[in-house]
ZADRENTI-100146 format. One line per field, with one value per residue (C-alpha): residue number from 1; x negated, y negated, z negated. Coordinates in Angstrom, 3 decimals. Layout:
N
vexza = [NUM:...]
X = [X:...]
Y = [Y:...]
Z = [Z:...]
END
This chain:
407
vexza = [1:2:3:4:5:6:7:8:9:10:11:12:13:14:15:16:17:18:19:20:21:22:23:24:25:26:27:28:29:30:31:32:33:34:35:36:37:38:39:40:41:42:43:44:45:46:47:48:49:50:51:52:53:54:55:56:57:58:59:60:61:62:63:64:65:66:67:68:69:70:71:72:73:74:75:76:77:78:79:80:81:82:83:84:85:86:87:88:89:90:91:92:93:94:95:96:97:98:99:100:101:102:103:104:105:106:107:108:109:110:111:112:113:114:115:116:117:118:119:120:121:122:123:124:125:126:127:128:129:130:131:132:133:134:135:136:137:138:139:140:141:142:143:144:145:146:147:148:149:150:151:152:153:154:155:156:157:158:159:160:161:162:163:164:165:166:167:168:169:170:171:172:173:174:175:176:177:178:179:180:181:182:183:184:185:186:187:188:189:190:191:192:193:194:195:196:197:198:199:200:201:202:203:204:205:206:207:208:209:210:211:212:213:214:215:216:217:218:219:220:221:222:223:224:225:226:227:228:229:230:231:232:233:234:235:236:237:238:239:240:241:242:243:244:245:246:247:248:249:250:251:252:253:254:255:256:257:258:259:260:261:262:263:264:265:266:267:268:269:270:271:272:273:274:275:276:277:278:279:280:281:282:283:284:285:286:287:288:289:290:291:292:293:294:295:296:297:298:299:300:301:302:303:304:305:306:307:308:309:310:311:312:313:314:315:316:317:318:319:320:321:322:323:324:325:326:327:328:329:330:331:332:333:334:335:336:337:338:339:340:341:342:343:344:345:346:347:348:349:350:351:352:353:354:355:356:357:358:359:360:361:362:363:364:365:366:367:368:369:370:371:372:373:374:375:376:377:378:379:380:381:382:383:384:385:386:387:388:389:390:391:392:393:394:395:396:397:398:399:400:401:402:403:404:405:406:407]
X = [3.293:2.960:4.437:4.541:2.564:2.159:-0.040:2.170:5.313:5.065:7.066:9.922:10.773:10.192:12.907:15.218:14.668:15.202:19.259:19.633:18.982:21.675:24.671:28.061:27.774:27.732:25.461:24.282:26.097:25.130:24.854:27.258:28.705:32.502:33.259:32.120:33.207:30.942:31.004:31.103:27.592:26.740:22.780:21.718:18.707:15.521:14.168:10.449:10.053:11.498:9.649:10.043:10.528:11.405:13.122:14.339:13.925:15.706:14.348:15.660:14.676:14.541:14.361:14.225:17.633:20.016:17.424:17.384:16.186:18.577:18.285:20.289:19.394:17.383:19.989:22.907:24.573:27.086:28.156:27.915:26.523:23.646:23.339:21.626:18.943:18.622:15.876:13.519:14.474:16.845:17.867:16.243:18.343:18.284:19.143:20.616:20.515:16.768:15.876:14.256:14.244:15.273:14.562:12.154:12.495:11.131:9.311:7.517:8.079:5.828:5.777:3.591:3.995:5.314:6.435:8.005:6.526:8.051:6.144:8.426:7.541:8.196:8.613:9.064:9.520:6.112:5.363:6.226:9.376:9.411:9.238:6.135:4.871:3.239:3.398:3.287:4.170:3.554:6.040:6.334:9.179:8.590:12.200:15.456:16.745:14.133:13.148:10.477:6.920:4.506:1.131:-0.142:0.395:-1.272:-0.276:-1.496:-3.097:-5.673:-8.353:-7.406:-8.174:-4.697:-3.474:-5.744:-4.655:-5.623:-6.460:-6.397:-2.864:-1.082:-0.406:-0.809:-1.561:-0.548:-3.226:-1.620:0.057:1.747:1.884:1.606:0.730:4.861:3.936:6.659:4.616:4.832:1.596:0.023:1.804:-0.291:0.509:-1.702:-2.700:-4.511:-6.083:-7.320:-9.423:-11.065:-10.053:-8.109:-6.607:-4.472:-1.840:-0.762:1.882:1.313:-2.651:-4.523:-7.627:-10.298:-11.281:-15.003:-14.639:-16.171:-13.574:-13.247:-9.983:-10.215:-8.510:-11.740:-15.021:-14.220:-14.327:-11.466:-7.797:-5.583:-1.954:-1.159:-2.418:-1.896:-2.851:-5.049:-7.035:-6.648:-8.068:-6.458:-6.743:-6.451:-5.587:-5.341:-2.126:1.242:2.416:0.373:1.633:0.679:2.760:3.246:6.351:7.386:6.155:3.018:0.009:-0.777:-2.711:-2.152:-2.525:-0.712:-1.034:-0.488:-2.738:-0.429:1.451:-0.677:0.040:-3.215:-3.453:-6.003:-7.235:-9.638:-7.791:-9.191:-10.997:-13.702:-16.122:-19.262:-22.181:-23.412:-20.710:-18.011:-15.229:-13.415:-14.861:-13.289:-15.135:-14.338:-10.577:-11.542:-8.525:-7.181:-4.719:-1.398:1.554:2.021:5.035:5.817:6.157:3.943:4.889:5.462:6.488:6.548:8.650:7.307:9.876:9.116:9.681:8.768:7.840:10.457:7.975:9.997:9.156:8.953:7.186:7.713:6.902:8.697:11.767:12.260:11.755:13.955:12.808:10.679:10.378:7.586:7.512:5.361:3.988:4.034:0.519:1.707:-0.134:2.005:2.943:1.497:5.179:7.898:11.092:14.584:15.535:17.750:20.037:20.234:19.064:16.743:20.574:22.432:19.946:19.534:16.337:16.862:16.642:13.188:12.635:10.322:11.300:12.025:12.026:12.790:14.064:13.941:10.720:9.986:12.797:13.842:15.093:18.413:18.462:16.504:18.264:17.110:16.846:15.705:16.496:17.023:16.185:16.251:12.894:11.863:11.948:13.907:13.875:16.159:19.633:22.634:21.814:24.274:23.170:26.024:23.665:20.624:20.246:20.283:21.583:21.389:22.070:23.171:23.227:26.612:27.632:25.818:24.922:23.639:26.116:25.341:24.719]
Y = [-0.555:-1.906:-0.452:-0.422:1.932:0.275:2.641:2.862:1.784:4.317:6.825:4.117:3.534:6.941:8.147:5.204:6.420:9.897:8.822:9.405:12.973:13.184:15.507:15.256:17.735:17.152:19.361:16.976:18.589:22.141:23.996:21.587:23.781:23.224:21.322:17.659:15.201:12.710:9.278:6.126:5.368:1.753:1.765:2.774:2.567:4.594:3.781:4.948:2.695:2.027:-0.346:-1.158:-4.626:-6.001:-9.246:-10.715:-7.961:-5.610:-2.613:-2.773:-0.723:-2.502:-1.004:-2.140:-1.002:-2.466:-5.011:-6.935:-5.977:-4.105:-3.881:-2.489:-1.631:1.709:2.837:2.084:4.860:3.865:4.583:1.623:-0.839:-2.355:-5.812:-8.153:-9.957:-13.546:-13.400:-16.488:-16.175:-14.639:-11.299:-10.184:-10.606:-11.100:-14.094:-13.832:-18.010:-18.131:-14.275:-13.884:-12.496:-14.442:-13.917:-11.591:-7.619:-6.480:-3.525:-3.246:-4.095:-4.048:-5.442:-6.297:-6.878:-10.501:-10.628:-8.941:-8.678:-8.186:-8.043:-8.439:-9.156:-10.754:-8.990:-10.378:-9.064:-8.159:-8.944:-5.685:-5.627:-3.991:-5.535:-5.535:-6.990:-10.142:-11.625:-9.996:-12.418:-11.346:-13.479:-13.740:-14.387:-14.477:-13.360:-11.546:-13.447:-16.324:-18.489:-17.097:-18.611:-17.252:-15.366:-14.254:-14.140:-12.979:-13.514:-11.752:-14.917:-15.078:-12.774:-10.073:-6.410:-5.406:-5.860:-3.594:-2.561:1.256:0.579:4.809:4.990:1.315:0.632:-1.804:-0.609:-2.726:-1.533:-1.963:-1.344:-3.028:-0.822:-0.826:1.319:1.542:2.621:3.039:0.541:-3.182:-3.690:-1.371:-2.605:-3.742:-4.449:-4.400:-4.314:-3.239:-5.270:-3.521:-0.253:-1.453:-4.932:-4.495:-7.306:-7.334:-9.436:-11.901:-14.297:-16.499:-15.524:-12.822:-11.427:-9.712:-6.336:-4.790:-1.855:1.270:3.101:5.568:7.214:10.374:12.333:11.478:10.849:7.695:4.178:2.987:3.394:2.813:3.754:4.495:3.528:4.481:3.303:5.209:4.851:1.241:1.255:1.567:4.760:4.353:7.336:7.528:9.725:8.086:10.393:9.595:9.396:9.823:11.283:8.016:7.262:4.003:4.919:7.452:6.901:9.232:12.168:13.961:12.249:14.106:13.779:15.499:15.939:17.441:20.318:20.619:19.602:18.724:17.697:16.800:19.465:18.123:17.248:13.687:12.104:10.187:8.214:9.909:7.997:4.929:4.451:1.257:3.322:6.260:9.240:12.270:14.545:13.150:14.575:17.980:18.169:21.742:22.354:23.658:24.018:24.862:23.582:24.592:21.044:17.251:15.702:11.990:11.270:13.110:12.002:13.252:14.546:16.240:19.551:19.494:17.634:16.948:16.596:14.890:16.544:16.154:16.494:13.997:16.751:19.260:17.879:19.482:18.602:18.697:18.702:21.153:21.502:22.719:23.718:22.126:23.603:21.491:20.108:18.607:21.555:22.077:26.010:27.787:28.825:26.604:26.978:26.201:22.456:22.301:19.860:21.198:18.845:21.275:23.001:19.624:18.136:20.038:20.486:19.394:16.090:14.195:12.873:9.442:9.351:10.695:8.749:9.182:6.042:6.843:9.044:10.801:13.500:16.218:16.898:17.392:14.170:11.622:9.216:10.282:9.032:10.408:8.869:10.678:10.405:12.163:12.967:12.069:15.451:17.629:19.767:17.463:19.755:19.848:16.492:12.772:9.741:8.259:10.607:8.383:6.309:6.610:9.943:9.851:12.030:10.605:12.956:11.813:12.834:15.790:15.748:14.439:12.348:9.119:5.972]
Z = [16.727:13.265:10.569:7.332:4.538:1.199:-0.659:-4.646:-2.385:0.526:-1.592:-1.804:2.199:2.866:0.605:1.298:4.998:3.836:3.770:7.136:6.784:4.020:4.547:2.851:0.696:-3.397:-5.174:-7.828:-10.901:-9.171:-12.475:-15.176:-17.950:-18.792:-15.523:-16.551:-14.201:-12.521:-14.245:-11.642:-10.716:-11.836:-11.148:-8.130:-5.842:-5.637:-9.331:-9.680:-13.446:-16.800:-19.042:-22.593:-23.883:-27.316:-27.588:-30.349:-32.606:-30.085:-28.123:-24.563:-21.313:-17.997:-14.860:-11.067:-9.270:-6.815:-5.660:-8.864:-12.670:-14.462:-18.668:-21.633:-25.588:-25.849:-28.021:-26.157:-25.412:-23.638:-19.755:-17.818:-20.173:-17.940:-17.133:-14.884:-15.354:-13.196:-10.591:-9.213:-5.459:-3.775:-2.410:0.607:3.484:7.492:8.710:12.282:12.682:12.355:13.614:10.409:6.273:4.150:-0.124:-1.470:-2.704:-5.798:-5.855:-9.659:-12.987:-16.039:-19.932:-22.346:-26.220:-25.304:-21.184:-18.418:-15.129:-11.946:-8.458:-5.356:-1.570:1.313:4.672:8.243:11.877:13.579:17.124:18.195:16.589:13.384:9.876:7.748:4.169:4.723:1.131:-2.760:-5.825:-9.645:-11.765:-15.688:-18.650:-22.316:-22.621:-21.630:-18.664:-19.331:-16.698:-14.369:-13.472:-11.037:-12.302:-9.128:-5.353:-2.020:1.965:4.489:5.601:2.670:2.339:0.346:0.264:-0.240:3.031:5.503:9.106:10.137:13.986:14.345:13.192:13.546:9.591:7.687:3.972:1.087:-1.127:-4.804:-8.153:-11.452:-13.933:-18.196:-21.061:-21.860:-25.973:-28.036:-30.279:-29.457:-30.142:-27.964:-24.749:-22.196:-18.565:-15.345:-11.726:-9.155:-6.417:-3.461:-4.257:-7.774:-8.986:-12.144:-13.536:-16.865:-17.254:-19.976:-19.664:-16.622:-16.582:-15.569:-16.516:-14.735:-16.693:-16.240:-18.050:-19.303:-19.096:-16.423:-14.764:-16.858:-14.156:-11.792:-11.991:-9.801:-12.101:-9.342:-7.866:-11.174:-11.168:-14.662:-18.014:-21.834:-25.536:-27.691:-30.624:-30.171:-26.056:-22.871:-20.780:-17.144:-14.481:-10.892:-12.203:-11.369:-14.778:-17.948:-21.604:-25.193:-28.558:-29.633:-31.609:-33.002:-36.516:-35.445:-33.467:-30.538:-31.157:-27.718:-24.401:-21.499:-17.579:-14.359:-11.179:-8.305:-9.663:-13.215:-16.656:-18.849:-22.429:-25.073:-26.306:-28.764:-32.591:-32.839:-30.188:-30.897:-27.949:-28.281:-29.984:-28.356:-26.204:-26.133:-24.517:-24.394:-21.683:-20.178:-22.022:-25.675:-24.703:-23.747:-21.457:-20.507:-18.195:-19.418:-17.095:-13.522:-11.659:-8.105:-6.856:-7.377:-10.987:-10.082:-13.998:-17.530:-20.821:-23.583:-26.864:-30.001:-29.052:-25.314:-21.851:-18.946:-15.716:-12.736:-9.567:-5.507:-2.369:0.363:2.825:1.749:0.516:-2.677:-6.420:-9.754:-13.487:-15.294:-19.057:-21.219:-24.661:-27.311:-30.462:-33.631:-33.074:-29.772:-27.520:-24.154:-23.627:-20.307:-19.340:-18.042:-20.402:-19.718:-20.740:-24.356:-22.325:-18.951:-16.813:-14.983:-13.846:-13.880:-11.126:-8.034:-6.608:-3.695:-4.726:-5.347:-8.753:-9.001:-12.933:-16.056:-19.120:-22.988:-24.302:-28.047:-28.285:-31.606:-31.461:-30.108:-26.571:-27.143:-29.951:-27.349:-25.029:-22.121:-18.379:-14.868:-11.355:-8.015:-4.463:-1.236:0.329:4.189:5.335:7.288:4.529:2.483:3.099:0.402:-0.548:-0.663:-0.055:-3.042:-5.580:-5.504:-8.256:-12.326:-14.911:-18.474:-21.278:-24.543:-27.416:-28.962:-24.635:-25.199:-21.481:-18.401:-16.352:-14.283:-14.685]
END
């Protein structure tokens, strides 16, 4: 039987599968103080990114949710504010005329300091009756709901290491990954992605670039497998991390640089970083990282405020998750204890759920003075109990709210 494991993706169809195992049961809001009611959800979906883009002298997040690109002003804090951005095909469908899908899905979105990017594929029944990925597109605006124009694309029919078929288990792996540096600086956003094993490409407007770099994943000692990237000192880092960021504000450069591997938060512990003499890029060792927190679940995704770091949590296999918080010290240096979160969100969201993302909008305050985001989902597992399908989707918490609530 072929089915279908895309290797950045897999996360996505497992926990849109995970629905079935959903009860009826409510337990969202399992801990909200002064009996808040629910707002109406108006983005939903399981949403693993949020990008920053400025347009037009405006600072606007954009996100991938109910199968199209969703966008608002970073500051906008108001409850169902998000609009639509127009997409270059249509919405994947099935066509019962022609016994086949119809449209594309899009499954990535990245930005630069000029462009948006937004990957989508193309899936179609197999010959043994289930549906796999047969096609991936990259496509490219200079603008807010700007016309669309294709960077990059890749069929199953060309030969192309990021389509592979595992004859031991019957997958097919789509070997890949969009993702950008996401600074709070225009200038210092980049975007990428990841052909295969070790083809890095970055993008910029409707080209792409092949990069032979120095620089290492500083999680590993392996040079490949890319999934996250951030600016400092002027260079891009790259991680095999899914959850990487930096300090960086709109007015200050980074000084700390922050990621996870499994259940572990690590920092910089070095005060300035320097590459060591000789060398053209950034190493491991010139960071000196040093592991901080432990969390009892994977971090998929960190937001980094003044005073602290939300890590979004779950495990596939297990089925549980939630946000932790850690402290940080003026200097930017992550406690060794969890703490509880200044806005609740750790007792707003139920672990139960999975967390793909959590995301500070307006970084360079304070927890409880950020606009704030984190998305929910409900993990593959027969472990996912006290959990509703109608949860999945977007929560914010504004500080003029003073809470978390959906979106």
């Amino acid at each position: 039987m072929n089915r279908i494991i895309k290797n950045t993706f897999t996360a996505s169809l497992l926990l849109i599968c995970g629905f079935l195992f959903a009860s009826c049961f409510d337990p969202i809001f399992f801990e909200i103080r002064n009996e808040i009611p629910p707002e109406e959800p108006t983005v939903s979906g399981v949403i693993q990114h949020m990008v920053r883009y400025t347009s037009g002298g405006n600072e606007y997040i954009l996100c991938v949710a109910d199968g199209g690109v969703r966008y608002k002003r970073a500051d906008n804090e108001s409850h169902g504010s998000w609009d639509s951005m127009g997409l270059p095909f249509s919405s994947l469908h099935y066509d019962f005329n022609s016994s086949s899908f119809k449209g594309e899905y899009p499954i990535a979105l990245a930005a630069d300091n000029n462009n948006i990017y937004l990957a989508s594929i193309k899936i179609r029944p197999s010959v043994n009756g289930t549906n796999e990925v047969y096609e991936v597109t990259i496509r490219s605006t200079g603008t807010i709901n700007g016309s669309w124009s294709e960077v990059w694309s890749k069929n199953r029919s060309d030969s192309s290491s990021i389509f592979t078929y595992n004859y031991y288990s019957d997958y097919v792996n789509l070997n890949f990954n969009m993702f950008c540096t996401n600074s709070p600086k225009n200038a210092n956003r980049k975007a990428y992605f990841r052909e295969g094993d070790s083809t890095l490409y970055e993008l910029s407007g409707t080209s792409k670039t092949e990069i032979t770099t120095n620089n290492v994943c500083l999680d590993s000692n392996s040079a490949t497998k890319w999934n996250s990237a951030v600016s400092f000192g002027g260079e891009t880092l790259f991680f095999h991390s899914g959850a990487s960021e930096t300090n960086e504000t709109p007015t200050a450069d980074a000084t700390k640089v922050y990621y996870s591997d499994d259940n572990d938060l690590y920092y910089s512990s070095i005060a300035a970083p320097v590459k060591a003499s000789g060398a053209t890029a950034f190493a491991r060792d010139d960071f000196g990282f040093s592991r901080s927190a432990t969390t009892n679940y994977l971090i998929r995704s960190i937001a980094v405020c003044n005073d602290c770091i939300l890590m979004a949590k779950g495990d596939l296999r297990e089925g549980y998750g939630g946000i932790s918080v850690v402290s940080l010290n003026a200097e930017g240096v992550p406690e060794s204890d969890l703490t509880n979160s200044r806005t609740h969100v750790d007792r707003t969201i139920s672990p139960n759920y999975l967390v793909p993302l959590v995301f500070n909008a307006t970084p360079g305050n304070n927890e409880t003075s950020s606009i704030l985001y984190a998305t929910t989902a409900i993990p593959a597992s027969g472990n996912a109990i006290n959990v509703s399908y109608k949860d999945i989707g977007l929560f914010a918490y504004f500080p003029t709210r003073g809470n978390w609530n959906r979106e």
